[in-house]
N, C-alpha and C positions, 0 to 999 in steps of 0.2 A: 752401744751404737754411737761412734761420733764421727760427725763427715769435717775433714779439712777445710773446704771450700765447695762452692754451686755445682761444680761438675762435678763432682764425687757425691752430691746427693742425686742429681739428674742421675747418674748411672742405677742408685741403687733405684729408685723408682721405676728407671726403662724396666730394671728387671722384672719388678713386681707385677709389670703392666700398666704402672701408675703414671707414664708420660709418654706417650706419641711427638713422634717425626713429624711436620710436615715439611716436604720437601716441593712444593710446587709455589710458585713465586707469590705470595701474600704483599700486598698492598698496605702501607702502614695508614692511608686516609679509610679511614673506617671500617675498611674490611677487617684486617687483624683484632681490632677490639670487639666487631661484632661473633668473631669465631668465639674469642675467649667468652664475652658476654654467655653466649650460649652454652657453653661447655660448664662454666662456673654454675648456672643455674640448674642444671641438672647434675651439680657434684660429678661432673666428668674428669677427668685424665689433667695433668700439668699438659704445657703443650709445648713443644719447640720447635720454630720458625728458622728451615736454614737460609730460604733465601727470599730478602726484601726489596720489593720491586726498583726501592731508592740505589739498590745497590751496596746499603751497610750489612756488618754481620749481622751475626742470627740473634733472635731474640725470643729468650722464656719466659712464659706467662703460667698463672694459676699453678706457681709451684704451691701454693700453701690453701689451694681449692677444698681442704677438707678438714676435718678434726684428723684424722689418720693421719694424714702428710705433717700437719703443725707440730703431731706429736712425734713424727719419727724425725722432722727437722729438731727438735730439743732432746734425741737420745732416747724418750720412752717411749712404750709401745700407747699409751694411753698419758692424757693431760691433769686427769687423776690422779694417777701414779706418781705425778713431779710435784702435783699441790701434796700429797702425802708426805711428800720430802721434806718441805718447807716447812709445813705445819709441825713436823718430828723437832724439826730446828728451831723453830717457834715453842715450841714445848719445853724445848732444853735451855732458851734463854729463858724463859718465864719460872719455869721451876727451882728460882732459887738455889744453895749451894749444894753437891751434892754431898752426900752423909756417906757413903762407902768406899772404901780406896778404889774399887772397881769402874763404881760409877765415876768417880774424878779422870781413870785413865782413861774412860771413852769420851767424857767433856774434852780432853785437852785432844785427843784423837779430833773430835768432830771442830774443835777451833782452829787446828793442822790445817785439816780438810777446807774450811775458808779461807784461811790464807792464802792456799795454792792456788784458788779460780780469781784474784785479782787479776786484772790486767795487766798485762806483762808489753814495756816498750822495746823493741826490737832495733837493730841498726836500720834494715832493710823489709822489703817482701813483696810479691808477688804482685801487689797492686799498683807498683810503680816499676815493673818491666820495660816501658813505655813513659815516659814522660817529655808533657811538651810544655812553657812557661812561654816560650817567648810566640806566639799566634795562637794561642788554643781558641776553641772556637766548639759551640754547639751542636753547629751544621755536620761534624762528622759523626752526632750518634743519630740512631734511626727514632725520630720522635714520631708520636701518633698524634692523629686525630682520630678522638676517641665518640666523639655525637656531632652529629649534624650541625647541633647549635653553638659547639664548643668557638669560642674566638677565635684561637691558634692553639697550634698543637702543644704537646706535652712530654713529657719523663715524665711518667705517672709511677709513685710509688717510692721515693728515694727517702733516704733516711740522714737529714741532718743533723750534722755532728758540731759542734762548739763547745764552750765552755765558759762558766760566769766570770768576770776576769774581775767580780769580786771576790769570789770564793775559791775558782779555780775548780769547780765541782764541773763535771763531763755533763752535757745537757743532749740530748739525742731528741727525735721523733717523727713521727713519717711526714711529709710534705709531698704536695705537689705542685712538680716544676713548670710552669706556663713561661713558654718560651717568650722572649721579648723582642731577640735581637738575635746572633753570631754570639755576644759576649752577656746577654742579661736577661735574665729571667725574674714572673713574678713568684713567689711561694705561697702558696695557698696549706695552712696551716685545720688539718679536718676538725679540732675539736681546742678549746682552749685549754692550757696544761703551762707548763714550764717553759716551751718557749715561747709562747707569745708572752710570761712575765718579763723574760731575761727581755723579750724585743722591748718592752716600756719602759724597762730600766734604761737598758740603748738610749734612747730618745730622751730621757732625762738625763744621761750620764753625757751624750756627746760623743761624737767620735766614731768611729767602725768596727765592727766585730768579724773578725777571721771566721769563716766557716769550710765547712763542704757537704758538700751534697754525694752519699755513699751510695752505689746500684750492685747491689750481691755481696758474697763473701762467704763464711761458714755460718750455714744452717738456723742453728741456734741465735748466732749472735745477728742476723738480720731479723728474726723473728725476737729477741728480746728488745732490738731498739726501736721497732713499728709499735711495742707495746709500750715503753717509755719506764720512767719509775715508777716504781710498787711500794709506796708508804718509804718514802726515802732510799729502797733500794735500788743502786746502782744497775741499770740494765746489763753491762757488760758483767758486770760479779753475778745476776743471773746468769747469765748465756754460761757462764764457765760455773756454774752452782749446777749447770744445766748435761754438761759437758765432762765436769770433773777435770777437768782443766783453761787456766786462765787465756783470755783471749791475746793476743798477739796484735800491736798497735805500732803503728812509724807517724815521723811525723811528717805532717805536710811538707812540701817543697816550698811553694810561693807564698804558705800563709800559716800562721802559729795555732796549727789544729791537730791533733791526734786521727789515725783513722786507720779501722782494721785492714791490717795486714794483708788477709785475702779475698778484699773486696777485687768485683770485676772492672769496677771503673770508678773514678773518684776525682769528681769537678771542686777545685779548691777556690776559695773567692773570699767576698767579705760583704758586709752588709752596711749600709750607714744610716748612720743616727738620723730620725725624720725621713726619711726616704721614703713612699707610699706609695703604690701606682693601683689603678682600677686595671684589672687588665683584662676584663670580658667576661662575658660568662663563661662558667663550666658547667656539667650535666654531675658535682663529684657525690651526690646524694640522691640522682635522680632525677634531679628536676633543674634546670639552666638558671643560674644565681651568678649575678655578680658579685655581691659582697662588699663589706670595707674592702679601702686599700690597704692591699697586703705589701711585705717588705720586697725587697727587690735584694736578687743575690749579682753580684757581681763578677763573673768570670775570670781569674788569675791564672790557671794551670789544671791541665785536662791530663791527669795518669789511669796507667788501665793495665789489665795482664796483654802480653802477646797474641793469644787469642781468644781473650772476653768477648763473653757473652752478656748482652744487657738484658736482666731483666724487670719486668714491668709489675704493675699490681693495675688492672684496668677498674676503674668507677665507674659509679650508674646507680643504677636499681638495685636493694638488697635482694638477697643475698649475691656480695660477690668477695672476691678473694679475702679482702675486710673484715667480713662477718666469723671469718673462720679465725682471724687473729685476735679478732675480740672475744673470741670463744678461749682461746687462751690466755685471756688476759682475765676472763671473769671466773675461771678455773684458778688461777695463781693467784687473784686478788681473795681469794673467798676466805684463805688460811688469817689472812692480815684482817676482815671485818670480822670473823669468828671471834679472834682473838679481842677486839674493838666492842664488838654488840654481845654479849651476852644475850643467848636465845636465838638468835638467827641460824638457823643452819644449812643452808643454802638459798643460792638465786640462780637466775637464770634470764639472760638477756636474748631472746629469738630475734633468728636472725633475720628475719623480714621488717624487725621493727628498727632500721636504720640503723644497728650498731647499741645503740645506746637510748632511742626514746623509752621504750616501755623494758620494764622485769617485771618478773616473778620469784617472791620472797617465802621460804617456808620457814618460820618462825615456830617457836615453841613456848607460848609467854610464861613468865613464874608471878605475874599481878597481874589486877584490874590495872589498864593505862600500857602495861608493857612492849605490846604491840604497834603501838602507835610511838612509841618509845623508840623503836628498833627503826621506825619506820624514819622518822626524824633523823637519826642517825647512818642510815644510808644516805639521805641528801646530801651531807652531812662530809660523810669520809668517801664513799665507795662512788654512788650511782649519782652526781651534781645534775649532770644532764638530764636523766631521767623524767621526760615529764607524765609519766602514769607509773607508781609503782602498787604491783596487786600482792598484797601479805593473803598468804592462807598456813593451813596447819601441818607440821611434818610430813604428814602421812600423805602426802598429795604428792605424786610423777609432776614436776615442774614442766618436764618435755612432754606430756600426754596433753595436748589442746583441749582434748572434750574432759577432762578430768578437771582442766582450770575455769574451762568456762562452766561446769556445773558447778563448782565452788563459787564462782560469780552469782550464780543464778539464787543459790540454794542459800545462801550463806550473809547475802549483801541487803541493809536498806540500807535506800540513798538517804535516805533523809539519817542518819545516822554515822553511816560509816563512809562518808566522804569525806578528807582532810584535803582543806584547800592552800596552795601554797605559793609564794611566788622566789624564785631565784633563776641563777645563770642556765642558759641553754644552747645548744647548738645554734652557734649565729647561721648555717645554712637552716635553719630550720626554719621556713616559708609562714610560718601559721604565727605567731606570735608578733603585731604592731612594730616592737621596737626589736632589731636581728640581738640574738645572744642573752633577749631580757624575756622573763613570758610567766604563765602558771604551770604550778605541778599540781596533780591531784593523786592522793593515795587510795587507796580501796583496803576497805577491811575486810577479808572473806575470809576469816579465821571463824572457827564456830565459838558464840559468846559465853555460850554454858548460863551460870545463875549471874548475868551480868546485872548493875545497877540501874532497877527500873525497869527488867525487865520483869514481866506479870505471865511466864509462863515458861515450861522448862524446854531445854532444848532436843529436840530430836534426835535421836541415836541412825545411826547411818547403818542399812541395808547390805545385808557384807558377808560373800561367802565363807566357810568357816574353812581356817588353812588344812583340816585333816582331810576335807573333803578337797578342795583344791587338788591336794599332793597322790589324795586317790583317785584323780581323774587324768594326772599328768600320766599314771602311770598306763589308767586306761585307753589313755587317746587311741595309743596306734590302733588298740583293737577294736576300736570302735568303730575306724576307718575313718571319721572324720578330718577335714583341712585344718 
């Protein structure tokens, strides 16, 4: 499965039933985000909007509304299936040289296979059909207001493209665009990572940095750069890890930025060193926060296809289109902490917990200390923001709610097994004095066994036996039970 670009994934979803028309005139001041809002929450349908009361083209929302779509947008049919990939690859560099001429020809086979999903620069392509340098201007794409309390409207969802012009290394990740002007907008950055470093370096170094702001393109590769880098790896060499072929890049017109080839629209600009602006509240977590001031992109040249379609990613209240990319991203990250934590064997970040406040850790400790070990080391490498993370033991459904919360119940003293912690957090996140600074607290709700100190053994857990299980699968139907 790999799609070219957005209307070759739209199509295959129309088919599925996985994306609705609407064709009756939608209003981009809150109503369109209130349709998507609702749809997102009950894992509804992508949605495409042909006609907007402002009079711009049509605009697609909630293409990535679910784990089924995120995974058919990266080729598999399950997010599973492509962490199994990574981790094979992960195995093969770890495992030292190989010993059999067999094995050596499938190494240099599967080091082929990486070389061919680098990205590949192109003369031309599809995203610069259209190009305008000399008046480009905002006012021609259809921006929303997305909450009541929003300041001004947005491009909600776009994925900024640059590069460190110490290193020359590709920096990507999602932003939102808060309109300022015709030619400037603020960018409000969901989580701190890479580019809000390269922006301090900015500001120390002096001077401007060439960007652009990308809205669509192929599948994969919008979804690996909303995800950003994975332990140093290059989001675009994902998308085509993802794909089995390298992404396709041109370079900007008015500004020295690379940008995929079959994106729908692609605002080029640049950013300047010290430049800050407040520029209102947003609703982008939920709840209406101004923030620092964020950077300001500057408007140079507006390229797009012939007949692009823009589309959106709307914020709020989890779960919304977000939660489902985060689901991808803690599917793809799990391979790189396995390999980091010894004993951890999976997490899980629910989607109602904003993306990234709270997980769920099933661990498998091999000492006294081990777990709290692990626990450390997800702040650490993987889960920084996380301000609650709950460790319990393999055997535990991380997605079964009442299974985590009786491991809470059953498993937890407070006066024991609470690790208190302080680091970096979501600066949208409301609760913490100083924005981006706060506490963490971990929960141990692994069972302790003969731990040190404790004065009595631990309880063995109530559990039907699997012969009798697999004898009652068999009896269900006869039994006529639901």
């Amino acid at each position: 499965m790999r799609f070219r670009h957005l209307s070759e994934f739209a199509r295959f979803l129309e088919e599925r039933g996985e994306l609705r028309r609407v064709h009756a005139p939608i209003s981009p001041d809150l109503e369109l985000a209130a349709i998507v809002d609702r749809l997102t929450q009950r894992r509804g349908p992508a949605v495409r909007f042909e006609r907007i009361e402002n009079g711009h083209g049509p605009i697609v929302a909630n293409l990535f509304g679910s784990p089924r779509r995120v995974a058919w947008a990266l080729g598999v049919q399950s997010l599973d299936e492509l962490a199994g990939r990574i981790a094979k690859l992960l195995g093969m560099t770890q495992g030292g040289l190989p010993e059999t001429l067999g094995d050596r020809l499938r190494v240099v086979g599967q080091l082929r296979e990486l070389a061919a999903i680098g990205p590949k620069l192109a003369r031309s392509g599809p995203c610069q059909e259209v190009v305008n340098t000399a008046a480009p201007a905002f006012d021609v794409l259809p921006a929303l207001r997305c909450w009541p309390g929003d300041a001004s409207p947005t491009l909600p969802g776009a994925a900024l493209f640059t590069a460190d012009p110490a290193t020359g290394e590709r920096v990507t990740g999602t932003v939102h665009v808060q309109l300022l002007g015709a030619r400037a907008a603020a960018l409000h950055l969901p989580v701190p990572g890479p580019l809000a470093g390269l922006l301090a370096r900015l500001d120390e170094r002096g001077g401007r940095l060439d960007a652009a702001l990308v809205f669509g393109g192929e599948p994969a590769t919008t979804v690996a750069a909303h995800l950003g880098p994975q332990f140093g790896f290059d989001p675009l060499a994902l998308a085509g890890f993802a794909r089995g072929q390298g992404v396709a890049l041109v370079r900007g017109r008015s500004a020295e930025v690379e940008v995929p080839a079959e994106a729908e629209v692609v605002a080029e600009g640049y950013l300047a060193a010290g430049e800050r602006r407040c520029a209102g509240p947003l609703a982008l977590d939920g709840t209406y926060q101004t923030g620092p001031p964020t950077a300001v992109f500057h408007l140079t040249a507006l390229t797009h296809r012939t007949d692009s379609t823009l589309p959106v990613m709307i914020y709020g209240r989890p779960p919304t289109e977000a939660s489902y990319l985060a689901l991808a991203e803690e599917r793809l990250r799990l391979p790189f902490l396995r390999l980091a934590l010894p004993g951890l064997v999976d997490y899980h970040v629910p989607a109602a917990a904003a993306h990234r406040s709270l997980a769920v850790a099933a661990v498998r400790p091999a000492y006294p200390g081990h777990a709290r070990q692990i626990l450390h080391g997800l702040w650490g490498l993987g889960l920084p923001l996380a301000k609650v993370v709950v460790l319990v033991d393999d055997d535990c459904d991380l997605r079964q709610e009442a299974e985590v919360l009786w491991r809470l119940t059953a498993n937890v003293d407070p006066a024991r097994d609470l690790i208190l912690a302080e680091g970096p957090l979501n600066p949208l996140d409301p609760a913490p004095p100083q924005a981006g600074y706060g506490g963490h607290v971990g929960v141990d709700a692994t069972r302790k066994g003969a731990a040190p100190g404790r004065g009595r053994p631990w309880p063995e857990p109530a559990v039907t036996p699997d012969e009798l299980q697999a004898r009652l699968d068999h009896r269900w139907a006869e039994l006529g039970l639901p």
